[in-house]
Wavefront OBJ file of the C-alpha trace (Angstrom):
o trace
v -29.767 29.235 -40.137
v -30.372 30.875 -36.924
v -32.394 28.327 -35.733
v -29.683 25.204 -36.345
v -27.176 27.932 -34.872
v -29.310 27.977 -31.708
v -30.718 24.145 -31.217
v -26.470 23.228 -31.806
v -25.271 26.112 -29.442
v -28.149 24.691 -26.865
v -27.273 20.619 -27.612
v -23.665 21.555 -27.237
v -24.259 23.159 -23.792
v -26.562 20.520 -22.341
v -23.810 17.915 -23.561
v -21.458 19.776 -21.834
v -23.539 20.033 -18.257
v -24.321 16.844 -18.538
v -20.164 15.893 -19.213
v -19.251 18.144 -15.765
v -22.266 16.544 -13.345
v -20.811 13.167 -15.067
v -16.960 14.170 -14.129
v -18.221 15.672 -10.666
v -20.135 12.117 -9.994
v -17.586 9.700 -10.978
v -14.306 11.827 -8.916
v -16.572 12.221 -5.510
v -15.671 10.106 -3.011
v -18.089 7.622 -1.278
v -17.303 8.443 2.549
v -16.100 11.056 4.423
v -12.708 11.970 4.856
v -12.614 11.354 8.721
v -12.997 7.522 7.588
v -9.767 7.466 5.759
v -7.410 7.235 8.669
v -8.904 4.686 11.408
v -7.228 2.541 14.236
v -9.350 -0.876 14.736
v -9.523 -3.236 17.791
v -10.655 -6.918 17.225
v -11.368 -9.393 19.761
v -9.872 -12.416 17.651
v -7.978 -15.137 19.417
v -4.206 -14.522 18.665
v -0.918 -16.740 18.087
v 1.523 -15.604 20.061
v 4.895 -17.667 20.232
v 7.920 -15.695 19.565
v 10.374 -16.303 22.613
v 11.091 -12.495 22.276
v 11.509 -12.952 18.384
v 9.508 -11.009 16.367
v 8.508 -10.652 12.408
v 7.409 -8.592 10.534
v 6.072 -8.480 6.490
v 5.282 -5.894 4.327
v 3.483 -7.022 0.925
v 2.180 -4.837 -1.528
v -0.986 -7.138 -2.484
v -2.555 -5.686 -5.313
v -5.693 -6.095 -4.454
v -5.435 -9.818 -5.049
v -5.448 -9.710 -8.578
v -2.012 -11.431 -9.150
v -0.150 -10.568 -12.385
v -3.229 -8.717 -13.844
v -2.521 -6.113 -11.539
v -2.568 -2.829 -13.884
v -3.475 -4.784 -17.026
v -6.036 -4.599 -19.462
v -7.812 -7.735 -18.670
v -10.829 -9.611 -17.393
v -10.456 -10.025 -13.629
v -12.807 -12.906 -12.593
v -14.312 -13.614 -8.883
v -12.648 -16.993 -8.691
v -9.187 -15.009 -9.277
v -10.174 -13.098 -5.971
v -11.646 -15.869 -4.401
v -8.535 -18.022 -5.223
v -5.911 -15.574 -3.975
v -7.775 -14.490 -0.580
v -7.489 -18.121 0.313
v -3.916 -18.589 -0.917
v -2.480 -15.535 0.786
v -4.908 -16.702 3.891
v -2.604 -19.916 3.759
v 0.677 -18.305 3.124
v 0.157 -15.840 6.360
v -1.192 -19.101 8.332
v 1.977 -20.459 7.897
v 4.501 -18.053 8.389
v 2.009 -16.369 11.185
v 3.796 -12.895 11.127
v 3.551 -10.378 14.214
v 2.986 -7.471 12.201
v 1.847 -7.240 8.706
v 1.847 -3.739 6.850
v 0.195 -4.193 3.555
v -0.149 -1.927 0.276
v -3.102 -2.023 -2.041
v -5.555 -3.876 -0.120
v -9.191 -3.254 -0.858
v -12.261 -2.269 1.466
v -14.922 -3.816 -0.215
v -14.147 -2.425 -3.309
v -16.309 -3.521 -6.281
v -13.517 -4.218 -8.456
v -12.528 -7.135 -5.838
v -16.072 -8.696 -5.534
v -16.935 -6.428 -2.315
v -14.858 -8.347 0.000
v -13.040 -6.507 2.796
v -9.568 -8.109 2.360
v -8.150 -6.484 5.580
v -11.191 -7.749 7.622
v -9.976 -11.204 6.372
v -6.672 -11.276 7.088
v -7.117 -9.714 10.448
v -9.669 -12.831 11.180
v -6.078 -14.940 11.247
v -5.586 -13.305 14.767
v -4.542 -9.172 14.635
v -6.105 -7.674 17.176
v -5.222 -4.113 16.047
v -5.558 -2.583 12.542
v -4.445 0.701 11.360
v -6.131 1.318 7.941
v -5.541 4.688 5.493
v -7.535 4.606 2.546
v -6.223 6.399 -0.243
v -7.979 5.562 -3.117
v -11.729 6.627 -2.678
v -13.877 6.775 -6.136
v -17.132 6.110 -8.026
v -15.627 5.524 -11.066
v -12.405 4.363 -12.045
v -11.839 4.939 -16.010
v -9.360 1.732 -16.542
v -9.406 -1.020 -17.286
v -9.884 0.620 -20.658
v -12.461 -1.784 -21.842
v -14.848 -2.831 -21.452
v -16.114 0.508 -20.012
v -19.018 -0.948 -18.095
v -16.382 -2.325 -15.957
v -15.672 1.394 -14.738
v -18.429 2.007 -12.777
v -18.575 0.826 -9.137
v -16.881 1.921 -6.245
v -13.148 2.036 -5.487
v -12.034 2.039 -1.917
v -8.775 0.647 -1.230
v -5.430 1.849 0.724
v -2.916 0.350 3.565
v -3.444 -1.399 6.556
v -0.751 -2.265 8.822
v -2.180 -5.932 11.316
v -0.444 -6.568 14.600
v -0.931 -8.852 17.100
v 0.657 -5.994 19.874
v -1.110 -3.159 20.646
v -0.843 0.011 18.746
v -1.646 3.749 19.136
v -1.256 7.255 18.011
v -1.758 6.495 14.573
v -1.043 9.430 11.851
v -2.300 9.019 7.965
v 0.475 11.365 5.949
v -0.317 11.985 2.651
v 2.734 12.786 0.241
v 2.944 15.085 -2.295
v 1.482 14.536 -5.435
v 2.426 15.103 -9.034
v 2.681 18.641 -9.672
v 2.281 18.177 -13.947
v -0.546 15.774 -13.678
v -3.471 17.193 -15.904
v -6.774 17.590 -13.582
v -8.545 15.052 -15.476
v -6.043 12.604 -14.683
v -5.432 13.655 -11.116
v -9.271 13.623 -10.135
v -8.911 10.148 -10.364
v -5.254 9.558 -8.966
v -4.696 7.894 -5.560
v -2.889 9.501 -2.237
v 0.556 8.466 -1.780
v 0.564 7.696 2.072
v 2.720 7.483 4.811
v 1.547 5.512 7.856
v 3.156 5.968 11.206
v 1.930 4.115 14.344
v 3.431 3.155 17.845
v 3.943 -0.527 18.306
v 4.139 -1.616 21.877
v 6.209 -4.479 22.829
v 8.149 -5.455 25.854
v 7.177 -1.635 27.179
v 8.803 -0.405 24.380
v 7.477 2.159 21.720
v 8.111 0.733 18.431
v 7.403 3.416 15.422
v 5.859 1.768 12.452
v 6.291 3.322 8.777
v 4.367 1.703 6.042
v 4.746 3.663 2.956
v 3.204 3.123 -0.694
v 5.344 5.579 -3.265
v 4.898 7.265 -6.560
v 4.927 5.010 -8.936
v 5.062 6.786 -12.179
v 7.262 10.258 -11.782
v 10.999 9.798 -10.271
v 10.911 13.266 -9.219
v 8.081 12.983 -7.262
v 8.915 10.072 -5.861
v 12.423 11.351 -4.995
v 10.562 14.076 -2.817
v 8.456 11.873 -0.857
v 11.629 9.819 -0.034
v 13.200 12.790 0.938
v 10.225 13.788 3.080
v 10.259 10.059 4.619
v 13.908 9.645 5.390
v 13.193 12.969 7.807
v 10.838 11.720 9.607
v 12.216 8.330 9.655
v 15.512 10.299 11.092
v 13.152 12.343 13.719
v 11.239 9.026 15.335
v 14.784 7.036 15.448
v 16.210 9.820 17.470
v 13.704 8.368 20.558
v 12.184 5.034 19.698
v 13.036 2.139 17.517
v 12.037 2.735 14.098
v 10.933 0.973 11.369
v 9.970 1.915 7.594
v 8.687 -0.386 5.124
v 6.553 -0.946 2.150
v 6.345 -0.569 -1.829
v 8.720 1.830 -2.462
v 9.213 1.468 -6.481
v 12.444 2.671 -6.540
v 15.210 -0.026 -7.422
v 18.776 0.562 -6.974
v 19.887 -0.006 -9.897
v 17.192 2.856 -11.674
v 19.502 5.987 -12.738
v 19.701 8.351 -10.435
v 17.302 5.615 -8.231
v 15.347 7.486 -5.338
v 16.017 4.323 -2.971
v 19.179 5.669 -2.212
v 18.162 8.884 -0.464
v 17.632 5.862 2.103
v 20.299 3.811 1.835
v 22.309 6.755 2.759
v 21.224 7.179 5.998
v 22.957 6.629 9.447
v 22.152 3.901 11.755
v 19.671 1.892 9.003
v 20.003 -1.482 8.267
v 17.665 -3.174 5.531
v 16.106 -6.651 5.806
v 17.156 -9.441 3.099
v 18.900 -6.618 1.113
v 22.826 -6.211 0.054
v 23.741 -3.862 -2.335
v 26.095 -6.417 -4.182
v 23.839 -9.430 -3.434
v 19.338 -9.064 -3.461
v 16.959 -10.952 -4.578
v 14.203 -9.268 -6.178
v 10.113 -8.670 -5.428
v 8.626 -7.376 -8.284
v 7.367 -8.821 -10.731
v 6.546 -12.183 -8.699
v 6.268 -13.861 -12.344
v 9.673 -12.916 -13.435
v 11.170 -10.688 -10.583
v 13.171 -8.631 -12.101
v 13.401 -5.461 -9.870
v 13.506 -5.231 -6.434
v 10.594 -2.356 -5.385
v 9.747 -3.335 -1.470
v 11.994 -2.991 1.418
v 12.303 -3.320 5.245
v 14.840 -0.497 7.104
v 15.059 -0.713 10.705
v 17.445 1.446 13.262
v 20.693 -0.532 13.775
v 21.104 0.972 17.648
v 17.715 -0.352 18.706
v 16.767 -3.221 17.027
v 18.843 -6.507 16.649
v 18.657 -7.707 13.100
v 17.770 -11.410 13.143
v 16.990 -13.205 9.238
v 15.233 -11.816 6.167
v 13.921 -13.109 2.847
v 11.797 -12.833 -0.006
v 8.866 -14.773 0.655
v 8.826 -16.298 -2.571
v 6.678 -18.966 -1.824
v 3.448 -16.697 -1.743
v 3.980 -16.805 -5.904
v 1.353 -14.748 -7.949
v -1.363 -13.922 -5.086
v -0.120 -10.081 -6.368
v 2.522 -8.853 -8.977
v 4.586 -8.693 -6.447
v 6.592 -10.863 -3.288
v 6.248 -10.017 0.564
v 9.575 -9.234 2.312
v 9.988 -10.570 5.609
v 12.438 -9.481 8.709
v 12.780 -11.254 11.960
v 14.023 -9.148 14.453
v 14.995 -8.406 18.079
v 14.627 -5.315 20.602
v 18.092 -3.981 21.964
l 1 2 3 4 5 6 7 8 9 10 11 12 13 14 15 16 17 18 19 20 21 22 23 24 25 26 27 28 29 30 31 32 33 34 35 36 37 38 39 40 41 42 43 44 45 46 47 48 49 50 51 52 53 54 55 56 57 58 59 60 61 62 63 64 65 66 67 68 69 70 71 72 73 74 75 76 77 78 79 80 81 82 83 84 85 86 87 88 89 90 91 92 93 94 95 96 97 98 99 100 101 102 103 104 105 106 107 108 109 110 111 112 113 114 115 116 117 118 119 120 121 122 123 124 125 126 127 128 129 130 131 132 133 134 135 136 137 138 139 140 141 142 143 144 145 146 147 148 149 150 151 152 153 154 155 156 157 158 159 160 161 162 163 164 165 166 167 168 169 170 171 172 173 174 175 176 177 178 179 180 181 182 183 184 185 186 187 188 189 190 191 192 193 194 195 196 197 198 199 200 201 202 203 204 205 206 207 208 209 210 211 212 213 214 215 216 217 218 219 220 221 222 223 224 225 226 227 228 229 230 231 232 233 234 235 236 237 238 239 240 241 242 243 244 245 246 247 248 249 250 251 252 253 254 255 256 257 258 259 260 261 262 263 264 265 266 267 268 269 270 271 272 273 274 275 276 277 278 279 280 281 282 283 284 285 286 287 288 289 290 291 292 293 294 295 296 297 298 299 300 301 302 303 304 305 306 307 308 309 310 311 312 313 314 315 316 317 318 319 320 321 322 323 324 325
């Protein structure tokens, strides 16, 4: 009896190493933390033709895995392939100044190992402010098969502009406080991006911004956190925040308002009594991703859902032409 106590007390414990060097694996990160926040130059040939009218798109592209985004699902490489040269097409076409982006993938296995940012800066974007928040060995969903968890997950923002930029800051926001560690080992970083745009000798300050997506509360203090510093950088340069911010106004109580109550912001292709919605891009039925700018400083032009780039991601780009003051 003391013997079976023994080998079970023993298998028990070497199960349970083994469990904690398997949980310690699979939640380290693949590269080091200075990597996460990086400001790129290219030396691509760029399209430049704006007669001092400028635009700007924020799309949240989940990865490029169109309405399987967050679903249980077999995610193919001709999905990937597919989308990278639909969205290449889309951004040919409407050949944006600036494009801040949300859920794009670093050669990520999940995506095939294709470095999606890389690709889309090829159409011409000289400078490239990535912040990776989402750096793991293993990522425990989709549920099944399980052999699809292994492999590594690096993925974040980027924010492509044909314009020079520069003293770029990765801000991460504040997490969940009642997220069980388990869970939170292998939770992203909610981020806040803020670079300086420079245009006509002007400093333009550039917010890209991907929210909590799952706790209102949180997400109501990383909006409240935002709006400051949104308030701060408009005080001396024109400002502009944008992004996935999965709040919609008509959620109780909805977060999206702690913006919407600002002074001197104006939002792109948005009325309170009259919007048309982003997400999802199947059957858009809430509207999650916004453009603000500073009324004072920058001349509001035209702005639309870009509904035309379809199911490339689960959900639509937002575009805003615009002029300096």
């Amino acid at each position: 009896m003391k013997y079976f106590f023994a080998l079970t007390l023993k298998t028990v414990l070497v199960l349970l190493i083994i469990l904690i060097a398997f949980f310690l694996w699979a939640s380290s990160a693949n590269l080091n933390e200075e990597k996460y926040t990086k400001l790129i130059v290219n030396k691509h040939k760029s399209n430049i033709d704006n007669d001092s009218i400028y635009s700007i798109i924020t799309y949240n592209i989940g990865y490029l895995s169109g309405m399987t985004n967050n679903k249980t699902v077999e995610k193919p490489k001709t999905l990937f392939v597919s989308n990278l040269k639909k969205v290449i097409d889309r951004v040919k076409n409407s050949n944006p100044d600036i494009f801040a982006l949300q859920e794009i993938d670093y050669n990520a296995s999940r995506s095939y190992g294709v470095n999606q940012e890389e690709a889309l800066a090829n159409l011409g974007y000289n400078y490239v402010a990535r912040g990776i928040n989402w750096d793991k060995r293993y990522l425990p969903f989709p549920y099944w098969p399980p052999n699809r968890h292994f492999g590594k997950v690096i993925s974040g923002q980027s924010i492509l502009s044909k314009y020079k930029m520069k003293e770029y800051k990765r801000v991460v926001l504040e997490r969940v406080e009642e997220s069980p560690f388990f869970r939170d080992a292998f939770y992203l970083d909610r981020l806040l991006q803020i670079v300086k745009v420079e245009i006509e000798g002007k400093e333009i300050v550039l917010m890209n911004v991907h929210l909590e997506a799952f706790d209102k509360n949180t997400r109501t203090k990383q909006l409240k956190k935002v709006g400051h510093l949104f308030q701060e950088y408009a005080k001396s340069n024109p400002t502009i925040l944008l992004g996935d911010f999965n709040s919609d106004p008509k959620f109780k109580d909805a977060a999206i308002k702690t913006i919407f109550n600002l002074s001197n912001i104006g939002s792109a292709a948005f009325l309170v009594e009259n919007y048309e919605n982003t997400f999802d891009s199947e059957k858009p039925n809430k509207r999650l991703d916004y453009i603000f700018y500073t009324k004072k400083t920058i001349e509001y032009i035209e702005g639309k859902v870009l509904n035309e780039f379809g199911q490339i991601s689960d959900h639509l780009p937002v575009e805003m032409k615009f002029k300096l003051r």
